[in-house]
C-alpha positions, 0 to 999 in steps of 0.5 A, spaced: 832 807 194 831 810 201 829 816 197 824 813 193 819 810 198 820 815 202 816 819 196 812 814 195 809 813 202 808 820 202 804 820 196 800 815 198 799 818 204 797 825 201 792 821 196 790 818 201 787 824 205 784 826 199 779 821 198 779 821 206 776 828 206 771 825 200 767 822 206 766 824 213 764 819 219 756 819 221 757 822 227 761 829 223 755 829 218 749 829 225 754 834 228 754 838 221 746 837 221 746 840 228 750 845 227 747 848 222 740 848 225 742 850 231 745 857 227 738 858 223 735 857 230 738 863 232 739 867 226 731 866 222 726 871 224 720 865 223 724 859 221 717 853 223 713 858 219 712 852 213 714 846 217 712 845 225 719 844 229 716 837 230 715 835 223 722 837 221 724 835 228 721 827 225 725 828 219 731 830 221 732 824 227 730 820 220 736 823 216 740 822 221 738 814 222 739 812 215 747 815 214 752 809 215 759 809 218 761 814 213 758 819 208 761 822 202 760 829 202 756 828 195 751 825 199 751 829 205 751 835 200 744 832 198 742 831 203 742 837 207 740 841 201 733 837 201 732 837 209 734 845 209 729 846 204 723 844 207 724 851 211 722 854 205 725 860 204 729 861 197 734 865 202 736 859 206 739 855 204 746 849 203 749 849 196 751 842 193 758 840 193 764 843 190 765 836 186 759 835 185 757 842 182 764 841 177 763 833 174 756 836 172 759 841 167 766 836 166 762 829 164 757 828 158 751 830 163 746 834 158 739 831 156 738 831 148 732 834 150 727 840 154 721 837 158 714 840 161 711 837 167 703 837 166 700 835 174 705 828 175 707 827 167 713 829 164 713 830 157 719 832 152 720 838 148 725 840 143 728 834 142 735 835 138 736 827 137 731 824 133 730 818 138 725 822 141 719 827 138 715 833 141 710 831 146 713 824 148 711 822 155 716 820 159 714 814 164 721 813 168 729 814 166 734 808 167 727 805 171 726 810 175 719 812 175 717 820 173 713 820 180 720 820 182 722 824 178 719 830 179 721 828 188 727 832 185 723 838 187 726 837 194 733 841 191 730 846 189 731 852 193 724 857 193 719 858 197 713 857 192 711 851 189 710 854 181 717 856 180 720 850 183 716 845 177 719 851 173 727 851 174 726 843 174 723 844 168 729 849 165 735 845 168 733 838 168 739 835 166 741 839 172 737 836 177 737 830 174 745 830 175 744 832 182 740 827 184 742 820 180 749 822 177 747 820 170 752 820 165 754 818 157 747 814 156 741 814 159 735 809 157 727 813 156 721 808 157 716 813 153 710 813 150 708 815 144 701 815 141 699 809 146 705 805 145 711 804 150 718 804 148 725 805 150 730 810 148 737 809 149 739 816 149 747 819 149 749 825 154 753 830 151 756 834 155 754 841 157 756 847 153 760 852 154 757 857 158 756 863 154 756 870 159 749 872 158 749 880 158 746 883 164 743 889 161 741 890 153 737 894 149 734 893 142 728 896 138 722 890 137 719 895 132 719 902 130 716 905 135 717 899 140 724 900 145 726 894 150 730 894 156 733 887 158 736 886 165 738 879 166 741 881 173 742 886 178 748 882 181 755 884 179 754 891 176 758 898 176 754 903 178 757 909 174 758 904 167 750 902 169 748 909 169 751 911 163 748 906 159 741 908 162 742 915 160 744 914 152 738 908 152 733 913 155 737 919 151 736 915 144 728 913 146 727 921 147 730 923 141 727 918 137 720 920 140 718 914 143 712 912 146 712 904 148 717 901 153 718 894 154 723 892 161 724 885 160 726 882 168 723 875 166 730 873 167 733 876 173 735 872 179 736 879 183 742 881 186 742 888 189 736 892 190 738 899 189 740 897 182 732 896 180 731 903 185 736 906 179 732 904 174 726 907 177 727 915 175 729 914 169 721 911 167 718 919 171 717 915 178 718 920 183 717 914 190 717 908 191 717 903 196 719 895 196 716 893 203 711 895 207 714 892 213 721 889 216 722 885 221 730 883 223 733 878 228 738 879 232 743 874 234 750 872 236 752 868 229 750 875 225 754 880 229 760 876 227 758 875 220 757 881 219 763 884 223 768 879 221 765 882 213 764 889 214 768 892 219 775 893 217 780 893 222 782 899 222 775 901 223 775 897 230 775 905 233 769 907 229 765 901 231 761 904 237 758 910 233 754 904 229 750 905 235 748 912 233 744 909 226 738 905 226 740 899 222 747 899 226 743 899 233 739 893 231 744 888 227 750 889 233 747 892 240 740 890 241 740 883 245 741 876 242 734 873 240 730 881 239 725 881 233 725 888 231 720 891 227 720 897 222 714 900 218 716 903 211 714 910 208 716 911 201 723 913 199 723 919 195 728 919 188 732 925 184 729 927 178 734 925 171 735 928 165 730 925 158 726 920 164 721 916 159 714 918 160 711 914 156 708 906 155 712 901 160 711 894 160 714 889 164 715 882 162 715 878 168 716 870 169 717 865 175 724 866 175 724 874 176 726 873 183 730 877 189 732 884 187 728 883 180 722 882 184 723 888 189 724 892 182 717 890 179 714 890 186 716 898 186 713 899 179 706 896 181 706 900 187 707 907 183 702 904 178 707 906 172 705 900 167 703 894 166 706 887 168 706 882 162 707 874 162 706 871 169 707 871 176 714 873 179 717 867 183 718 871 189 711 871 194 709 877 197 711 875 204 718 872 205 725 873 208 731 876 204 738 878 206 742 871 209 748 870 214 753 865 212 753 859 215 759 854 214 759 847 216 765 845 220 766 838 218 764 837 209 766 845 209 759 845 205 756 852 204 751 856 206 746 861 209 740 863 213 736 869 212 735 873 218 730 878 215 722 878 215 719 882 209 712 884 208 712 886 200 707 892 198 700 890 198 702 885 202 696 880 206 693 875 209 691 871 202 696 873 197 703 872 203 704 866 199 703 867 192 709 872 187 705 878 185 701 877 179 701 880 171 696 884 169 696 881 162 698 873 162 702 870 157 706 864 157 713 865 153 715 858 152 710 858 147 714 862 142 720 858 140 723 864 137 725 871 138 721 874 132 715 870 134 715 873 141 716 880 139 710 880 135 706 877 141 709 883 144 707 888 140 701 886 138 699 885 146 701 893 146 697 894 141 691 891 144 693 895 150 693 902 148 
């Protein structure tokens, strides 16, 4: 009997700090908000470059008000995510919480519908329920007004206003999860041909994730060949290049003229596998950015001495001092900016390099290291840009340091490198380069509509 309330007193006890972890007290939430500020402070180049210090100041001390005795990390994670994304930098950033993150993809949360935000309205698209029409305006969701609704903009990660509107269109049902935890039905005051009127509409729950490829080839026509390369992230070098050899060793040997690289869905990953690509298009230099400018600080040594230098290294770590690079992240005092001016990197020549037409389609999610890649193609003025402009400004900052916080263990990072992109100035700084030619690819429902928009753009452009 003993034995059994014992077992039964630990239980609850364990239950019991499960769901005390579920929520932190209000002073551990301002100290994980401090904490976190405090780290970007010493590690951002330049982190009041779109908000002043007093205005976040003034937002912060507001947040800060308004948490109770206690927070759930859910909430906090909302709330910190929204409050780091005032900086503006699509590199820093906190992630929502795990728990969150799982009951999206766990509970009935996915929209039987698509939507497309025109000014301050939303309307529906490709609706799969017959509750709902194309071209539906949706006036509010469970009685939360559309204005509202596109306040949702505040958790998305991203330094230009265009393509946070366009993930909020691409991952609604995301978003609207993240910031409302709507679940199983939800009710859609509309308005249809001047009427208005509620929808009940039911939540399904989110597909089963389908890994997308990271690279493809397939022929759109004859004389036609198109390259996609969803990601520059996760890739095998030596099983990367062998694709490229027989792809670019079948369009030589098919006496193939056009090239289309399709990069309109690539989020980035690592830069050097966009250099890769480049010798194989007849591209001899290159170069992603102009100009560099790195902080030093205490939180990025630790980072990156705890991430890259092994143990066993330890011994070997004084001659960093000899690179460049090294110098600069682990010996120059806490605080320095360092600025480097870049020339243009040369590249090795490879068997059955493509020398005809190359296009490259582009869209507000082509980001990162896929924004580096048509930077590079633009600046050897090998071809044309298709679609619209890339997510990534001209002027911004890349390469974060890891921050965790200590009390909701929430995740994230800061930036702590300024770039300058190629062609970089004063009136494009906050703009994502833009296409040669404009085409707006959600236009074309399906593939062999797109295809023949493509082929005939080719066509026209010869």
């Amino acid at each position: 009997m003993k034995k059994n309330i014992f077992i039964l007193v630990l239980l609850l006890g364990i239950i019991t700090k499960i769901n005390s972890q579920e929520q932190i007290s209000r002073q551990e939430a301002i100290n994980d908000i401090d904490f976190f500020f405090n780290q970007a402070e010493q590690i951002h180049p330049n982190l009041y470059f779109s908000i002043s210090k007093d205005d976040l100041d003034k937002i912060i001390s507001k947040e800060k008000e308004n948490i109770n005795d206690s927070i759930s990390i859910d909430n906090f994670s909302k709330k910190m995510t929204s409050l780091v994304n005032l900086i503006g930098d699509g590199h820093t950033n906190v992630y929502m919480s795990k728990n969150l993150r799982n009951t999206y993809y766990k509970k009935k949360t996915q929209l039987p519908f698509e939507i497309s935000i025109v000014g301050e309205e939303i309307f529906v698209k490709n609706p799969v329920t017959s509750q709902l029409e194309d071209n539906d305006n949706i006036l509010s969701i469970n009685n939360i007004p559309a204005t509202e609704l596109l306040k949702l903009k505040k958790l998305v990660i991203g330094d230009i206003n265009y393509p946070k509107n366009k993930n909020i269109e691409k991952y609604f049902s995301y978003y609207l999860f993240m910031g409302y935890e709507f679940t199983d039905t939800v009710s859609l005051r509309i308005k249809r041909n001047g009427n208005k009127l509620t929808k009940l509409v039911k939540l399904a729950k989110k597909k089963e994730y389908v890994k997308r490829k990271k690279y493809s080839f397939t022929y759109i026509s004859d004389s036609i060949g198109a390259l996609t390369i969803n990601s520059f992230s996760g890739i095998r070098k030596k099983q990367y290049l062998h694709f490229m050899d027989s792809v670019f060793a079948d369009l030589k040997a098919k006496n193939i003229h056009d090239l289309i690289i399709d990069v309109r869905n690539n989020g980035g990953g690592n830069s050097n596998y966009g250099a890769l690509l480049l010798p194989y298009i007849n591209v001899e230099k290159y170069r992603f950015n102009q100009k560099y400018v790195i902080k030093t600080s205490k939180p990025e040594k630790k980072y990156l001495r705890k991430r890259f230098v092994k143990w066993y290294l330890y011994p070997l770590y004084p001659f960093a001092y000899f690179s460049k690079m090294g110098r600069i992240l682990f010996f120059e005092k806490n605080g320095t900016l360092t600025e480097l001016k870049l020339e243009d990197a040369h590249l090795k020549p490879v068997e059955n390099s493509f020398n005809g037409n190359v296009y490259v389609l582009t869209s507000a999610h082509t980001y990162s290291a896929a924004a580096d890649f048509v930077v590079a193609f633009n600046y050897a003025n090998r071809g044309l840009v298709i679609g619209e402009a890339i997510g990534q400004p001209y002027c911004g900052f890349i390469d974060k340091i890891g921050v965790s916080l200590p009390n909701s263990k929430l995740q994230g990072g800061v930036s702590f490198k300024k770039y300058e992109y190629i062609g970089a100035n004063k009136d494009n700084c906050n703009q994502g380069l833009k296409p040669d030619v404009n085409i707006d690819f959600e236009e074309y429902k399906e593939d062999d509509e797109l295809n023949k928009k493509l082929i005939e753009t080719i066509t026209n452009e010869l």
